[in-house]
C-alpha positions as CSV (number, residue, x, y, z in Angstrom):
1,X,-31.2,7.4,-1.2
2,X,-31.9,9.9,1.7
3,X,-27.8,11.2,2.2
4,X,-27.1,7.8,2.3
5,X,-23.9,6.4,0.8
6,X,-24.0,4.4,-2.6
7,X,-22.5,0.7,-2.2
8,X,-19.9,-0.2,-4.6
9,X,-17.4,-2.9,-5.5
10,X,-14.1,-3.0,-7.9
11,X,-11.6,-5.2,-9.3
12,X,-8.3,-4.1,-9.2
13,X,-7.9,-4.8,-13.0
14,X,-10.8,-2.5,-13.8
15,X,-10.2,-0.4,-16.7
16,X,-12.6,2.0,-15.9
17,X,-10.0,3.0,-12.3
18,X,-8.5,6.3,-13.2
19,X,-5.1,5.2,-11.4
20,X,-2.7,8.1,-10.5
21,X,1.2,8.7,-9.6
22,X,2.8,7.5,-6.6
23,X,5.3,9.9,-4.7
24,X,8.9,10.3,-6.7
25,X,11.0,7.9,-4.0
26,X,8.7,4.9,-5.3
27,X,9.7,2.7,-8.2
28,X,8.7,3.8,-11.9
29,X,5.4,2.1,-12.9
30,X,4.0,2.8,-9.3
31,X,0.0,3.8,-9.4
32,X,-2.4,4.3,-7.1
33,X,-6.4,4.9,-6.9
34,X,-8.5,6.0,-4.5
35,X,-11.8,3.6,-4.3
36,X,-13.5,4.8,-1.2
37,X,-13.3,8.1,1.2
38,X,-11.3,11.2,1.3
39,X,-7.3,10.8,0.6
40,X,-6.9,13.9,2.8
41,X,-9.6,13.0,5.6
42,X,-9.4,10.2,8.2
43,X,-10.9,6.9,6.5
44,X,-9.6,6.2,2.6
45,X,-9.4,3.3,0.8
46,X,-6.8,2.5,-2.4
47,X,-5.9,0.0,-4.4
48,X,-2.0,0.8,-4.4
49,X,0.2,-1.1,-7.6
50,X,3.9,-1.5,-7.9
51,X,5.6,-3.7,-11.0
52,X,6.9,-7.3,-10.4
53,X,10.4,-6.8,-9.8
54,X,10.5,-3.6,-8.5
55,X,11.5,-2.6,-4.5
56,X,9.6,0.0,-2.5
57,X,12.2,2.7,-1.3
58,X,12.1,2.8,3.0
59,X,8.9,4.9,4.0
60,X,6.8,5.4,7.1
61,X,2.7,6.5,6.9
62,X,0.8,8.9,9.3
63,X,-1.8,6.9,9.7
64,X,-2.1,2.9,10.2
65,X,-2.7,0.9,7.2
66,X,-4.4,-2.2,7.0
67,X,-3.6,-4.2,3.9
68,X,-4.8,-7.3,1.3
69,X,-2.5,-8.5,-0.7
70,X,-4.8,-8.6,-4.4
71,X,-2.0,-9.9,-6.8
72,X,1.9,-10.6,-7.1
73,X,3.9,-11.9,-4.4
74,X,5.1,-8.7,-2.0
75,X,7.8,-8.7,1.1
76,X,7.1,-6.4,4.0
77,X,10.3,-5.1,6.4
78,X,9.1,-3.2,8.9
79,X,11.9,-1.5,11.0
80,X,12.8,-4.0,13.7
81,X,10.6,-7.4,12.4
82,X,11.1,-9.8,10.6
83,X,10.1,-9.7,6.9
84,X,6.4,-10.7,6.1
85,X,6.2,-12.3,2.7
86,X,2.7,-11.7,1.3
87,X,0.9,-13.6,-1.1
88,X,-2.7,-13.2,-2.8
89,X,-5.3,-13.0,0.2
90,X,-2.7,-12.1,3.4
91,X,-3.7,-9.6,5.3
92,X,-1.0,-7.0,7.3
93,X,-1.3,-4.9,9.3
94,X,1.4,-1.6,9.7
95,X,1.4,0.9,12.4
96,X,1.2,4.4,12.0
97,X,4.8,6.2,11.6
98,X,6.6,3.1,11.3
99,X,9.2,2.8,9.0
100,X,9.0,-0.2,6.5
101,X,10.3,-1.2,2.7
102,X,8.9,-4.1,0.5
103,X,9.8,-5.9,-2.5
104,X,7.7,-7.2,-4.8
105,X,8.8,-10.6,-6.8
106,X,9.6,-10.5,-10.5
107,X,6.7,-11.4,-12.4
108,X,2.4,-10.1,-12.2
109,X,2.5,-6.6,-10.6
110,X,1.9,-6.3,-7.0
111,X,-1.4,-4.7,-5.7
112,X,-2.4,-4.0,-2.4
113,X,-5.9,-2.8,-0.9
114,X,-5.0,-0.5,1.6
115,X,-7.0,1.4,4.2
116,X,-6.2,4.3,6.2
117,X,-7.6,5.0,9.2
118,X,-5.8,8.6,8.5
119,X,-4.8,11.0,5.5
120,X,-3.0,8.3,2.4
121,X,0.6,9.7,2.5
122,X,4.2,7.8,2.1
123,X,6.9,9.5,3.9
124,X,10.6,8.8,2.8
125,X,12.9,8.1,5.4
126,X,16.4,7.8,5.0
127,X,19.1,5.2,6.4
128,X,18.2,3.4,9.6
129,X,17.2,-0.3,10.7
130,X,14.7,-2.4,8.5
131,X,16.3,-5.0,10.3
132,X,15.5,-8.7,11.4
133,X,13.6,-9.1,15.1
134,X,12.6,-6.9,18.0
């Protein structure tokens, strides 16, 4: 293959992903795996899995994420917007640094395909504005 890189593909329901923990602050049940790149470098790529029901505590990223909605039904608040209520196919996109909380519907899990143009962190950040509009 000469140094070149190997192509690959994967289903988010794959049994063979070896999923791992998400940070404390996030709901019980929360998983992620790391598909593509370096979690700790500058370009990763995860499928990230929280349970139907369940509400992602207020968190900010230090890098941008771009993000596919894979299954469930997911609502974004970032600080100052209005919510974004993804379904299966949306895409979003969410800015380095800022702050933002979800909720995923009851019912299937939610799973997102996220990359990051920067190291795959989630910061918890306390109190502030998730609020409605600019």
């Amino acid at each position: 293959m000469n140094g070149q890189a190997r192509a690959l593909a994967w289903a988010h329901d794959d049994p063979s992903l070896e999923w791992g923990p998400c940070p404390e602050f996030l709901p019980e049940g929360c998983a992620l795996v790391v598909l593509h790149g370096d979690p700790d470098g500058s370009d990763a790529d995860i499928f990230f899995r929280v349970p139907g029901g369940a509400s992602i505590a207020r968190h900010r990223h230090t890098a941008a994420e771009r993000m596919t909605l894979v299954s469930g039904r997911l609502r974004i608040t970032y600080d100052g917007h209005d919510p974004i209520d993804l379904t299966p196919g949306m895409y979003a996109y969410g800015p380095a640094g800022l702050p933002h909380e979800g909720e995923c519907a009851p019912g299937p899990d939610c799973v997102l395909f996220i990359a990051f143009d920067g190291p795959v962190d989630a910061i918890e950040v306390e109190g502030g504005d998730a609020g409605h509009g600019p």
